[in-house]
C-alpha positions in Angstrom: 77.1 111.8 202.7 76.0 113.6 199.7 72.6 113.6 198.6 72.4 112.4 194.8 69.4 112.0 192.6 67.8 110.2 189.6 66.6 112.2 187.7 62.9 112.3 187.7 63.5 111.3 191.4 63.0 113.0 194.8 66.5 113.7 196.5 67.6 111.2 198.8 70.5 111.3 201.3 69.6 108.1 203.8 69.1 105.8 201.1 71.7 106.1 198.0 70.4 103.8 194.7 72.3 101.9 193.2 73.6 103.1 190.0 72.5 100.4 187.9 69.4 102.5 188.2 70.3 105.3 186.8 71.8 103.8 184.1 68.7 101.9 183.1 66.5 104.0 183.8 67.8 107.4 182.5 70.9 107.1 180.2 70.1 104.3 178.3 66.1 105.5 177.1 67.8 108.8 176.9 70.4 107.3 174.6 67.3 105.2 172.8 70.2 102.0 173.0 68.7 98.6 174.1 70.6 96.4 176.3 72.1 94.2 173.8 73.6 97.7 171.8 75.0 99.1 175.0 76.6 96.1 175.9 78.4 95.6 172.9 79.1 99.4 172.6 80.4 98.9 175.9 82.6 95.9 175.1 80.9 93.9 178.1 78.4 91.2 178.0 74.9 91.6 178.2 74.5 89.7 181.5 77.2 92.1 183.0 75.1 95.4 182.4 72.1 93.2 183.7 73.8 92.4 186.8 74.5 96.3 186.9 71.0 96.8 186.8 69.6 94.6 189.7 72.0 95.7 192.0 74.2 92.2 192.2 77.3 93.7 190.7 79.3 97.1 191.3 80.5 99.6 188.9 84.0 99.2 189.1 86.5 101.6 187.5 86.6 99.6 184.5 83.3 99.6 184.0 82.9 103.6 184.9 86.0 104.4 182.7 83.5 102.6 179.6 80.4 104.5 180.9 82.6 107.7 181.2 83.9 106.7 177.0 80.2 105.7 176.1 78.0 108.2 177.2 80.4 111.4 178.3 79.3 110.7 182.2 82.8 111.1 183.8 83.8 107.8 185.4 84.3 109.6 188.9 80.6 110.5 189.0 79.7 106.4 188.4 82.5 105.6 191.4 81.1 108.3 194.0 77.5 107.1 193.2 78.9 103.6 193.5 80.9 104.5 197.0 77.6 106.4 197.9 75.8 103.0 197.9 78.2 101.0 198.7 78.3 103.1 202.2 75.0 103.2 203.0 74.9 99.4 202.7 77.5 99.0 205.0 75.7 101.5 207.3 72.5 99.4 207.6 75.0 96.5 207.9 77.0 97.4 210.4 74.6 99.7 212.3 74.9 97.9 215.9 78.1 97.5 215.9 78.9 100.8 215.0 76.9 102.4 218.0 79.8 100.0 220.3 82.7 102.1 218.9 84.1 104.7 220.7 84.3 108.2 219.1 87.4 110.4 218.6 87.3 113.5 216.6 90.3 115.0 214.7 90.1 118.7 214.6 89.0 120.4 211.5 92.5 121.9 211.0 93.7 118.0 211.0 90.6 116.5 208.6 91.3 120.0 206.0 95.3 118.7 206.2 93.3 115.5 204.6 91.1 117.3 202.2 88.1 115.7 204.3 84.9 117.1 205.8 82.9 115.7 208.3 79.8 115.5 206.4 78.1 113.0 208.7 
């Protein structure tokens, strides 16, 4: 996975934030917007961006094409941040399970044919 950071932030790679946190705590100071005003900039309610925030809902692509609209932050960053989350919580969730499945490797000629790298 790649490491991300928030601004202000040490770099992190084990442990990806949830980007609720960088939106609160970076774009919208840096935008000097309270919650109410981005929310209604944003077309969303004010309890939606707080949900963002704590970490209880998800930036969908819905949300991310807004973000991408409201603040020039292309809504692919706000999805692989998201998916960078999302995967290490399912990580730590699935940890024992995981170390039950057997491995198999595809060659790297077979994961470039699918534009992947092994970055684990």
């Amino acid at each position: 996975m790649a490491s991300t950071s928030i601004p202000g932030t040490t770099r992190y790679q084990d442990e990806a934030h949830h980007p609720g946190d960088l939106l609160k705590i970076f774009v919208l100071p840096h935008l000097g917007l309270s919650v109410s005003q981005a929310a209604r900039d944003l077309g969303v309610a004010r309890q939606t961006l707080h949900r963002i925030f704590d970490g209880s809902a998800s930036i969908t692509p819905e949300m991310a094409v807004r973000l991408e609209a409201f603040c020039g932050v292309p809504a692919m960053h706000w999805l692989e941040l998201q998916s960078a989350h999302d995967v290490c919580d399912a990580r730590t969730s699935l940890e024992q399970a995981l170390t039950k499945i057997p491995k198999h490797r595809l060659s790297r000629v077979a994961m470039k044919q699918l534009g992947a790298t092994d970055e684990r």
